[in-house]
C-alpha positions in Angstrom: 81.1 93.0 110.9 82.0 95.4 107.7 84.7 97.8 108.1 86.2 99.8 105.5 89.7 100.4 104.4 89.3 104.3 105.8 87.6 103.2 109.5 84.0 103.0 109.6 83.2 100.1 110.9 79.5 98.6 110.8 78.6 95.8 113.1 74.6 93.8 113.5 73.8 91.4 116.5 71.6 88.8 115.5 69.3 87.4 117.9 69.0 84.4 115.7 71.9 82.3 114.8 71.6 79.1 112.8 74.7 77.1 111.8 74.3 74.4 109.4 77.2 73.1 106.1 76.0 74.6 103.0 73.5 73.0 101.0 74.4 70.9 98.1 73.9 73.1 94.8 72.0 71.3 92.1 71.1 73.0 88.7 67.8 73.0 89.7 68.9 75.0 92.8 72.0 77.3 91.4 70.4 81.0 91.3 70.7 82.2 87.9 73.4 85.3 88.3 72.8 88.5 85.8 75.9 90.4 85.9 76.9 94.0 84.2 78.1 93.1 80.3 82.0 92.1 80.2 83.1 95.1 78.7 81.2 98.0 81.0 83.2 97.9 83.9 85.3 101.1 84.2 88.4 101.8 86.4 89.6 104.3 88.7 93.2 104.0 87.2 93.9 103.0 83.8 97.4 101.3 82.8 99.5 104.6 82.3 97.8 106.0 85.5 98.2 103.2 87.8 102.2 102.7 86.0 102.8 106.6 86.8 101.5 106.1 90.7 104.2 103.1 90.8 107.1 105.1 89.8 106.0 108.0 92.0 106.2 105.4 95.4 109.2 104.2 93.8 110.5 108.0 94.4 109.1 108.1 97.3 111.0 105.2 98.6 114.7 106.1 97.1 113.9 109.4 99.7 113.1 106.9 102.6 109.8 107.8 103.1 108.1 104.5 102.6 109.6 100.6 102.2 106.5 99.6 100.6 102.9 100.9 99.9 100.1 98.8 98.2 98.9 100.5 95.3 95.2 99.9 94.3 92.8 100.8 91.5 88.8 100.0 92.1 86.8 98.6 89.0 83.2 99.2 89.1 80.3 98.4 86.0 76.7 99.8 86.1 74.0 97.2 87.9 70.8 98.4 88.3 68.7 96.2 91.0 65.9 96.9 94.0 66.5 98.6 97.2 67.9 95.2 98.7 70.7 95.1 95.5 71.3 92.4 92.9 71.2 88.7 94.1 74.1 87.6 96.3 73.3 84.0 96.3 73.8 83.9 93.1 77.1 85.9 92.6 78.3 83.9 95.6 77.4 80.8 94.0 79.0 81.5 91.3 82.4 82.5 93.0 82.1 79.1 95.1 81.8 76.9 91.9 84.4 79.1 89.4 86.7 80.9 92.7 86.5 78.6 96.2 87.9 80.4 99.1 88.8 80.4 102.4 87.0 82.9 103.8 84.3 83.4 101.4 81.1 85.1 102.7 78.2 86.8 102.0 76.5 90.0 104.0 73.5 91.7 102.7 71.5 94.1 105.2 68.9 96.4 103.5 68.9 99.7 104.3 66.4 101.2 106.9 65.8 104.7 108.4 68.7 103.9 110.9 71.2 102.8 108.3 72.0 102.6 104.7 72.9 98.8 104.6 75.6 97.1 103.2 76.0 94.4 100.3 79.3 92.5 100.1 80.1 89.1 98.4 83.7 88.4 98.7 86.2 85.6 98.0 88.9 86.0 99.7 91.7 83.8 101.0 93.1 86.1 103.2 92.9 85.9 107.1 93.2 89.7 108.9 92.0 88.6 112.1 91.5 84.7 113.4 90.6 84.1 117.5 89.9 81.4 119.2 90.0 81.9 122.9 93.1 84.0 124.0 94.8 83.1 120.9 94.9 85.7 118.2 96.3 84.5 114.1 96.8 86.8 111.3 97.8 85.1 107.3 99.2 88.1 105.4 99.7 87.4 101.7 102.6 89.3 99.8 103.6 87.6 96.6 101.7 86.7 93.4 102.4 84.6 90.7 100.7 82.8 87.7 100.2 79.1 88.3 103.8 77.3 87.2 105.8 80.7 87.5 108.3 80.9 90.3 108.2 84.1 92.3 110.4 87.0 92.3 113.4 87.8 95.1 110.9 91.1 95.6 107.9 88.8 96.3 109.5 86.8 99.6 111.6 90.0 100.5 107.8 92.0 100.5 105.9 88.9 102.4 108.9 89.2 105.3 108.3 93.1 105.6 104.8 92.9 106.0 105.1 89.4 108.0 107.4 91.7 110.5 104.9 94.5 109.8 102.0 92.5 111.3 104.4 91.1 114.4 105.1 94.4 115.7 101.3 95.3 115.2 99.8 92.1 117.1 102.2 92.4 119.9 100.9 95.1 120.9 98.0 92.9 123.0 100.3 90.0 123.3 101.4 88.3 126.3 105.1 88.9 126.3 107.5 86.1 124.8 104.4 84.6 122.7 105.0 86.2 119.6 105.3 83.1 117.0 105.6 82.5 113.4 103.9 78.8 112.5 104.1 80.0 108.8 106.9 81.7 106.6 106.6 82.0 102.8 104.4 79.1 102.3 103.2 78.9 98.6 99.1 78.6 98.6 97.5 77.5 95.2 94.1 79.6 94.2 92.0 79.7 90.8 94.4 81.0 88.5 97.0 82.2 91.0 99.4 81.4 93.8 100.3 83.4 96.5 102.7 83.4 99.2 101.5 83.0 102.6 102.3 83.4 106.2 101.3 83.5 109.5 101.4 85.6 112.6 100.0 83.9 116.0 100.3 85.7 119.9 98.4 85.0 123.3 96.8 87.5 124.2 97.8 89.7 127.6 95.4 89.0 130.4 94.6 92.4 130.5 93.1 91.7 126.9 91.4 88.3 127.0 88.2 89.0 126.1 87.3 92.1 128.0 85.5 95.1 126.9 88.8 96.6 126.3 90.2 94.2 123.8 88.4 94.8 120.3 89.8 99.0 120.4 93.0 97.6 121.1 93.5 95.0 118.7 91.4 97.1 116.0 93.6 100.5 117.1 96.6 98.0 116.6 96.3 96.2 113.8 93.7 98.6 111.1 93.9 98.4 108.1 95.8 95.2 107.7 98.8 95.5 107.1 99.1 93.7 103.5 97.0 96.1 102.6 98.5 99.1 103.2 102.4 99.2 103.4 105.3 99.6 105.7 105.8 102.1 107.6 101.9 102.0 108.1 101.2 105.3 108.7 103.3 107.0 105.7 102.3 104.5 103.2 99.0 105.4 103.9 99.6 109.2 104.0 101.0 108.3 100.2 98.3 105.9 99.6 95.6 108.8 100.3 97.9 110.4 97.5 97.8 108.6 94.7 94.8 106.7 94.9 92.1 108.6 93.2 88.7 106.8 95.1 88.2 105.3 98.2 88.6 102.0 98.7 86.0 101.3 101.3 85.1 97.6 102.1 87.7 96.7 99.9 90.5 95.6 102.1 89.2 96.1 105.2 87.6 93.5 107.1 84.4 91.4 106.7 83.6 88.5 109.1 81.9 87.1 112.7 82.0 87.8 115.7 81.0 85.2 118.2 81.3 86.7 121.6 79.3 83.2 123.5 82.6 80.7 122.0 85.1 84.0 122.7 86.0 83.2 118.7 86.2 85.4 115.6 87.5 85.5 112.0 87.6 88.3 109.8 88.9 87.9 106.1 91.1 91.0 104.6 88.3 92.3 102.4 90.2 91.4 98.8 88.6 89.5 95.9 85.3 91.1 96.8 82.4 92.9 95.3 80.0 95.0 96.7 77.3 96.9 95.2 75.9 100.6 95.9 72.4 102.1 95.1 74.5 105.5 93.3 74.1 106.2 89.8 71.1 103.7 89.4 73.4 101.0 91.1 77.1 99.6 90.5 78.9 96.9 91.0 82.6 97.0 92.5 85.9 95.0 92.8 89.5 96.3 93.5 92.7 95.1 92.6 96.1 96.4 93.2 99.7 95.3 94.1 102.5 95.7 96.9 104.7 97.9 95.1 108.9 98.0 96.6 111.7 99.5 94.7 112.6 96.6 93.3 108.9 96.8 91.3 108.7 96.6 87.6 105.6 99.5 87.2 104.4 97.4 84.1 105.1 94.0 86.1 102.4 95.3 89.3 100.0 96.3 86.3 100.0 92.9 85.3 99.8 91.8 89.1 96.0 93.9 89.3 95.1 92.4 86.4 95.8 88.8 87.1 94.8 89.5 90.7 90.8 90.5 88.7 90.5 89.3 85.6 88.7 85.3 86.5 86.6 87.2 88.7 85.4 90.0 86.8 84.8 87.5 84.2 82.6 85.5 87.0 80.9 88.4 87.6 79.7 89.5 84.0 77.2 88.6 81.8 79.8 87.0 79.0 81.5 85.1 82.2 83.9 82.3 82.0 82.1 78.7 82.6 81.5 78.2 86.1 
């Protein structure tokens, strides 16, 4: 399943499922990626851009129209490939050797008559959406930091906004009185990063439990997640819609599995992820952005989306860090 940040959502049934651990690269087996060159990627807002959309959700907050809206930019470098896209085995090999991540995964499904296909590879370490029976998790992220560098007062008092954020939207299919909280501001080491981490678990109401009624209600509930987007949800994405310039599509939505046999699922946040288009000859994507708050330094969340993209992008090009 594919859904982008602005609601379409794109699911395939396979008829054949194979599960197996993932082979054992070897250099004779590591596809060779061939990425756009380093210094061809463009973006949707440069650095006085993207600073100038900060301060104008910072005024939108001192009016109380907002707590916090995530503010993102969308990078994208020309790639020219087939009707079936550049080589995602090799782009996600890359990422597994020089950016492991928790939810990593791969979709590629060429377009047809019916529909125009999709290609994703993402790395991200972000759970929207975990079930496993009639239990339900979410891991929002909200807080960033260069390895060593403690984080800011704004970083834990952001990850307990959106934390409460994505309470109030999973109970809204919970049983009553299971609301929990296993994880608060729990510090997660990446490539290059850590982020703060924590975690939102419910039962879900009987009413719920795997009937035909309980993807619309956790989807209605929950989309986009709520990292992602901001607090109140609905006006920071009015302001979103307002200062952000493209949109964002699979790029923090939700990518993942459905297993409706085992009654499980997990869909990753779609951050840290490329995907690739046909337009122009074919590009190549990635977005970045930040959680901005009044307490946000406009020059500080700059450097956030740049952290935030630049091992990847280097990953992804043709003069690419060592893998």
């Amino acid at each position: 399943m594919v859904a982008t940040f602005e609601g379409r959502i794109d699911a395939w049934r396979f008829a054949h499922v194979e599960r197996a651990l993932p082979e054992r690269e070897t250099p004779a087996s590591a596809a060779v990626w061939k990425g756009p060159p380093a210094d061809a990627w463009e973006t949707s807002l440069d650095e006085v851009q993207y600073q100038a959309g900060v301060q104008r959700i910072r005024a939108v907050i001192r009016e109380g129209g907002v707590y916090q809206v995530n503010l993102c930019r969308t990078l994208s470098a020309p790639l020219v490939a087939g009707r079936e896209g550049p080589d995602a085995v090799a782009l996600s090999q890359r990422l597994t050797r020089g950016n492991p991540a928790r939810y990593a995964s791969r979709i590629v499904v060429p377009e047809s008559a019916h529909h125009p296909g999709v290609w994703i590879v993402s790395a991200s370490p972000e759970l929207y959406l975990g079930i496993n029976g009639a239990t339900v998790e979410s891991s929002p992220i909200k807080g960033t930091a260069a390895p060593g560098v403690d984080m800011l007062d704004k970083d834990h008092a952001e990850n307990v906004m959106i934390t409460d954020l994505i309470r109030n939207d999973l109970s809204r299919v919970a049983m009553p009185g299971t609301v929990r909280v296993p994880e608060l501001l729990a510090h997660h080491p990446h490539p290059g990063l850590t982020h703060l981490q924590s975690t939102v678990a419910v039962t879900l109401a009987p009413e719920f439990e795997w009937t035909s009624d309980m993807w619309p209600a956790i989807l209605e509930g929950t989309f986009p997640p709520g990292s992602v987007s901001g607090a109140p949800k609905a006006a920071a994405l009015d302001v979103i819609r307002a200062q952000e310039p493209t949109p964002r599509g699979p790029y923090c939505g939700g990518i993942g599995w459905i297993d409706a046999d085992s009654h499980t699922a997990e869909l990753a946040v779609g951050i840290r992820t490329f995907w690739w288009t046909p337009e122009r000859g074919g590009r190549l994507h990635f977005g970045t952005g930040a959680g901005i708050t009044w307490g946000s330094d406009p020059a500080g969340e700059w450097a956030e989306t740049e952290l935030k993209a630049t091992r990847l992008i280097a990953l992804a090009s043709a003069d690419r860090l060592s893998a």
